[in-house]
C-alpha positions as CSV (number, residue, x, y, z in Angstrom):
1,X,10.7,-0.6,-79.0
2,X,14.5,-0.2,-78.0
3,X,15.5,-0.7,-74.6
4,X,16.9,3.6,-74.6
5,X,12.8,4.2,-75.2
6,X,11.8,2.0,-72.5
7,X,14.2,3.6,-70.1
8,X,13.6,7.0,-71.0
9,X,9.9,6.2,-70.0
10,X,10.6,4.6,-66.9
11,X,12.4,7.6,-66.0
12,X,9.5,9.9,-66.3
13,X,7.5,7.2,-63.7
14,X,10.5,7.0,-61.3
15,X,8.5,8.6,-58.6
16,X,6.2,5.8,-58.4
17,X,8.2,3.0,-59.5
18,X,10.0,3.3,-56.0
19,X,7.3,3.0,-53.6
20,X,5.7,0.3,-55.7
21,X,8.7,-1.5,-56.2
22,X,9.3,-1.4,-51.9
23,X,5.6,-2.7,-51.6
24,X,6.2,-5.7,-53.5
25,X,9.2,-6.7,-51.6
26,X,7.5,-6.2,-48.4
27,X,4.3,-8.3,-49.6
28,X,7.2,-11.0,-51.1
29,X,9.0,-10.6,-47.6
30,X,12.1,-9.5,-49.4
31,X,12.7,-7.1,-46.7
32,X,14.0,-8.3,-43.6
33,X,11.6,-6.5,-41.1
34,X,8.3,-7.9,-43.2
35,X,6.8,-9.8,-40.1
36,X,7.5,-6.8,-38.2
37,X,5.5,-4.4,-40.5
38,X,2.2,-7.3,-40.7
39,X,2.4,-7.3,-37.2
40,X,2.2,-3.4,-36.4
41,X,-0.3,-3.1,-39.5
42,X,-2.6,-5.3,-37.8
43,X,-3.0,-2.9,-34.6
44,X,-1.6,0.4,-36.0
45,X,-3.0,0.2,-39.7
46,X,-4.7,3.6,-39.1
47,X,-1.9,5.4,-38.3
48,X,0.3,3.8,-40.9
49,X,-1.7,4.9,-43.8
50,X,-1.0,8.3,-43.0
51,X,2.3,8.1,-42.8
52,X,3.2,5.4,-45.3
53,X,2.9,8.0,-48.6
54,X,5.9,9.9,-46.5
55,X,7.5,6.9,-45.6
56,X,7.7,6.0,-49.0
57,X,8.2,8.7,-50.9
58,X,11.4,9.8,-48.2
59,X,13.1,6.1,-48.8
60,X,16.1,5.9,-49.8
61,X,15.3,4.5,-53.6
62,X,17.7,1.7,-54.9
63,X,19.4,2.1,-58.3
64,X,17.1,3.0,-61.0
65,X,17.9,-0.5,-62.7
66,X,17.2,-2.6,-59.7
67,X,13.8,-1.2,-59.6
68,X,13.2,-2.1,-62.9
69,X,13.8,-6.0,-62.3
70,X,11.7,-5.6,-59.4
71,X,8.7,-4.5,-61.7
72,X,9.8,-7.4,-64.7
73,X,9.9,-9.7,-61.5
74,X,6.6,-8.8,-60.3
75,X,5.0,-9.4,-63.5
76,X,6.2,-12.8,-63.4
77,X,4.9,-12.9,-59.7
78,X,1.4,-12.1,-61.1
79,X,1.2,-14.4,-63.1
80,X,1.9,-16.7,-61.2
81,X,-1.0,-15.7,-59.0
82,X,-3.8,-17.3,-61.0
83,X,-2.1,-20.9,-60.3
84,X,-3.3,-22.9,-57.8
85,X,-1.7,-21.5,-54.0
86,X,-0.3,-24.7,-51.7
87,X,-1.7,-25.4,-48.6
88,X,0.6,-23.8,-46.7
89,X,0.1,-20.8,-48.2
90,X,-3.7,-20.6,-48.0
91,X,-3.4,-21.1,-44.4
92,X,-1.0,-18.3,-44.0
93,X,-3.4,-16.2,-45.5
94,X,-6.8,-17.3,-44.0
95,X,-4.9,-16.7,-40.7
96,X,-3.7,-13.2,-42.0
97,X,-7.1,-12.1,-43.5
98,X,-8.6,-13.3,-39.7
99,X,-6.3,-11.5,-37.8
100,X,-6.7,-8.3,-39.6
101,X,-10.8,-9.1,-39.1
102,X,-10.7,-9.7,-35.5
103,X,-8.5,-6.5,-35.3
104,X,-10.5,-4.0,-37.2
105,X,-14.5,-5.4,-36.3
106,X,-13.9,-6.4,-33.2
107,X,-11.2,-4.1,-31.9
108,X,-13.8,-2.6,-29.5
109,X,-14.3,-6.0,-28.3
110,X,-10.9,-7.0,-27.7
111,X,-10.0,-3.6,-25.8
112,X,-13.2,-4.5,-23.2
113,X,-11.4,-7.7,-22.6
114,X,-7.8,-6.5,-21.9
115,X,-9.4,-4.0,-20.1
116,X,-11.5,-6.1,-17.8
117,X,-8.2,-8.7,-17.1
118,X,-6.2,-5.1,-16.0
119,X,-9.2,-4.1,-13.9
120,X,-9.6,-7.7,-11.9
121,X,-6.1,-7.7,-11.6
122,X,-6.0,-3.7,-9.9
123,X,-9.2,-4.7,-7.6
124,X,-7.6,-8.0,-6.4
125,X,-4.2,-6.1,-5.2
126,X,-3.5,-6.3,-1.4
127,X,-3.0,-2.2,-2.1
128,X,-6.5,-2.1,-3.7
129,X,-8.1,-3.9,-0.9
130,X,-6.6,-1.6,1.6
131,X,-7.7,1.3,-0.5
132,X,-11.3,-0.2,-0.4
133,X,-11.6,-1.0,3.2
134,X,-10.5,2.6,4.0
135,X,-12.9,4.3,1.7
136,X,-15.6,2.0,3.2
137,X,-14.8,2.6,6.7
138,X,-17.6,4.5,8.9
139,X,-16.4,5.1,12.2
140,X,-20.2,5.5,13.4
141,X,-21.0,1.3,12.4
142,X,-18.5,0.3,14.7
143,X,-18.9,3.2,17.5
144,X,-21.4,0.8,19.7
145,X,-19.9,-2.3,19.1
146,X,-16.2,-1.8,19.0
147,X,-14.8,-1.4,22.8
148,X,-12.1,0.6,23.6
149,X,-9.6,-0.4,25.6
150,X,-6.1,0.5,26.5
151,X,-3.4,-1.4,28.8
152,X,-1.5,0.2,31.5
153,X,1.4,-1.3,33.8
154,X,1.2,0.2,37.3
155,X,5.0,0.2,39.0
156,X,6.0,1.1,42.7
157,X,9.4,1.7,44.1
158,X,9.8,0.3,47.5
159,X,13.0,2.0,49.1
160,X,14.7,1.3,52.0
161,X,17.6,2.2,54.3
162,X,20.1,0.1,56.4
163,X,20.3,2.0,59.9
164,X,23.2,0.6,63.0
165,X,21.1,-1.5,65.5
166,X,17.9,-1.0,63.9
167,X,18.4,-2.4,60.2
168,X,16.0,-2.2,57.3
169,X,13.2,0.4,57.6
170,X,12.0,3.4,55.7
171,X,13.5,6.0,58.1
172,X,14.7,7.8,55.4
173,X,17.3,11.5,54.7
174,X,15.5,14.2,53.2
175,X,17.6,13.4,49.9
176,X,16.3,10.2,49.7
177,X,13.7,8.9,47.4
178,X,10.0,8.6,49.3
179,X,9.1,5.2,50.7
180,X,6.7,4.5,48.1
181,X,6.8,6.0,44.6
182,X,6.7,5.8,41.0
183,X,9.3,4.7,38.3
184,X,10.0,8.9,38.2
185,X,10.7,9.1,42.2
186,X,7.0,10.5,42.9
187,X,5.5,9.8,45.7
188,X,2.5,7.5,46.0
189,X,0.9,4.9,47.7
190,X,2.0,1.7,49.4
191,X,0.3,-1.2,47.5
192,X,-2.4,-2.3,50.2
193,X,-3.3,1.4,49.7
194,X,-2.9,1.8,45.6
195,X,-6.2,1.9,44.3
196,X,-7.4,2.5,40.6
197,X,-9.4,5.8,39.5
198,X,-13.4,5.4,40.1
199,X,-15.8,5.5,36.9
200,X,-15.6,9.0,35.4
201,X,-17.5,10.7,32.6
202,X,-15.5,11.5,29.6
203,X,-16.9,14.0,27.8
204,X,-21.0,15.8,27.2
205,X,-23.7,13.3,25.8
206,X,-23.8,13.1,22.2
207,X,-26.1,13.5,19.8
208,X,-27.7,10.1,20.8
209,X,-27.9,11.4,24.3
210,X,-25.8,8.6,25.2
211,X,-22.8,9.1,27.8
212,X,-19.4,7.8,27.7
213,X,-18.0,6.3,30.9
214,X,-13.8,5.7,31.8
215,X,-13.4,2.3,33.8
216,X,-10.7,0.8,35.3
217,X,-10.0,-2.9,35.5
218,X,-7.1,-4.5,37.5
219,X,-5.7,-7.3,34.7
220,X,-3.5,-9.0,37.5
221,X,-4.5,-10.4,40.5
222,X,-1.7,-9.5,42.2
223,X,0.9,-7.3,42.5
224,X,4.1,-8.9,41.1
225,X,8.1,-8.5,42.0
226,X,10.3,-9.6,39.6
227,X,13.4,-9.0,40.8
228,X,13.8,-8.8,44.3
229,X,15.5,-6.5,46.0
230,X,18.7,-4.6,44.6
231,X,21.4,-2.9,46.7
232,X,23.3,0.2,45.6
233,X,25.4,3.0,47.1
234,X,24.6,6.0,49.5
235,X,23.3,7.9,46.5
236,X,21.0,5.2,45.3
237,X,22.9,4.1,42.1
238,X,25.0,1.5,41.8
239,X,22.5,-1.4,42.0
240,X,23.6,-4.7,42.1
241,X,22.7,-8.3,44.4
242,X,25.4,-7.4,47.2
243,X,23.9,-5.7,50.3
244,X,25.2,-2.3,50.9
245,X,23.4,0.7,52.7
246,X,20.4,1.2,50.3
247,X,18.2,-1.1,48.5
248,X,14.8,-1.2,46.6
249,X,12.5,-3.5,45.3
250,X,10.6,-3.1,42.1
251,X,6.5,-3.9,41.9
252,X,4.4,-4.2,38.5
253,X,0.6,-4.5,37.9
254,X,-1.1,-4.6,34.7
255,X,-4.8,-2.8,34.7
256,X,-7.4,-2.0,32.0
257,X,-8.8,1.1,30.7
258,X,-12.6,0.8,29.4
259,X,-14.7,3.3,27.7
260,X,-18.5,2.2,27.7
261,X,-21.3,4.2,26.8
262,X,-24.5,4.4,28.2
263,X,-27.9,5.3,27.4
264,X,-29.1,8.1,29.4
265,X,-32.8,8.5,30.4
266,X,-32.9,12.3,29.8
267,X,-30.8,14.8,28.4
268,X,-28.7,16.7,30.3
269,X,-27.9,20.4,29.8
270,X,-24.1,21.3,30.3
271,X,-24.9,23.4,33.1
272,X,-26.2,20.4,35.4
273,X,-23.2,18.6,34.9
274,X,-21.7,17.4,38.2
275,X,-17.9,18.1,37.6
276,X,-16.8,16.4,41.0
277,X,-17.0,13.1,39.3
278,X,-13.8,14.1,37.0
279,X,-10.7,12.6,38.9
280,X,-7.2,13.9,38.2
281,X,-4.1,11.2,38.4
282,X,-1.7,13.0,37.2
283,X,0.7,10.4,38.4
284,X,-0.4,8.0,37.0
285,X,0.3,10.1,33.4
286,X,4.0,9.6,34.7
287,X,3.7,6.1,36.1
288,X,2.2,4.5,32.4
């Protein structure tokens, strides 16, 4: 047969010659992106047998005649296949055959595994933890144990005015700041008379019939003045450590606020509530 037949009837095959012919160079790893396509056939191999008849079939074919030596070449190549394979090459293929085993039987498998390692990872976090001690909080488990307590620093002004034969004393103008007051220039009391608010009730019994009661602790021992006594002008600014007409000394305590609850022995109704007990200090509001 002349080589004109044989061309006119690889003409009329041309269609398929082109996608077989690109096959056997990717099996031969004649393209340069061969290792690429293994590698996305072993986790994508669904997806690529869908689209490979239009990946094929839209490639741009070579010339008509280098198709041809591809065929003539692979002939050769096929016959070459019943020889004995080296050992290099039966390894590469006992690892290929495995990897595209593991991937389609056991893909289930491998997907619980990467998904377990994602979720211990999530769980440890320092965000997850904080997300799971805030889901898990109950107020009501710590409600008996947990105390609550707040700190407060009591501070009194002690003012007094420098008078011509008399000297220091708290004979005072009717501008002036009281003898004894608060960081906000209220009056109050000296501090052998300061005391701290009595017990109160906070609030109805709840559902426990249990009763919450305020109490206040003195933290210090003793009143405390850190600075001593600081001078200022006629207007009571100014202050500084040279003595001058007016002058004032500063006085901190520290004291505790306790909320207990008790058990009460009966319940109470809201009406026989003895309202007396509820102190107002305003002042002290200011004072904190």
């Amino acid at each position: 047969m002349s080589d004109c037949a044989c061309l006119r009837r690889l003409e009329s095959v041309q269609g398929m010659i082109h996608p077989v012919a690109f096959i056997l160079r990717l099996v031969r790893w004649k393209q340069s992106w061969s290792f690429l396509f293994f590698m996305t056939w072993l986790f994508y191999y669904k997806y690529i047998l869908c689209l490979l008849p239009v990946l094929l079939f839209l490639h741009s074919p070579p010339p008509l005649r280098e198709s041809v030596d591809e065929i003539n070449q692979a002939i050769h190549f096929l016959q070459q296949a019943i020889q004995p394979i080296s050992s290099k090459q039966r390894v590469f293929l006992s690892l290929l055959f495995s990897l595209a085993w593991i991937n389609s039987v056991m893909r289930s498998t491998l997907t619980l595994v990467w998904c377990s390692i994602w979720v211990i990872m999530c769980l440890t976090s320092q965000c997850s933890i904080a997300l799971q001690a805030a889901l898990w909080f109950r107020p009501e488990r710590i409600e008996t144990e947990q105390a609550t307590e707040r700190y407060y620093c009591f501070e009194l002004h002690h003012h007094q005015r420098w008078w011509f034969g008399t000297g220091w004393g708290h004979f005072l103008l009717p501008q002036d700041p009281p003898a004894w007051s608060d960081r906000h220039l209220e009056p109050t009391w000296s501090l052998d008379q300061f005391r701290l608010p009595p017990p109160t009730r906070s609030g109805p019994p709840d559902q426990e019939n249990r009763q919450c009661y305020v109490i206040w602790v003195w933290v210090d021992p003793e009143w405390q003045r850190k600075e001593g006594w600081q001078y200022g002008d006629g207007e009571w600014k100014g202050w500084s450590d040279r003595e001058t007409s007016t002058r004032r000394e500063r006085w901190y305590r520290f004291a505790k606020r306790k909320e207990c609850w008790v058990q009460l022995e009966k319940e109470k109704s809201e009406d026989e509530w003895d309202q007396s007990t509820f102190v107002e200090w305003n002042y002290f509001k200011d004072s904190v």
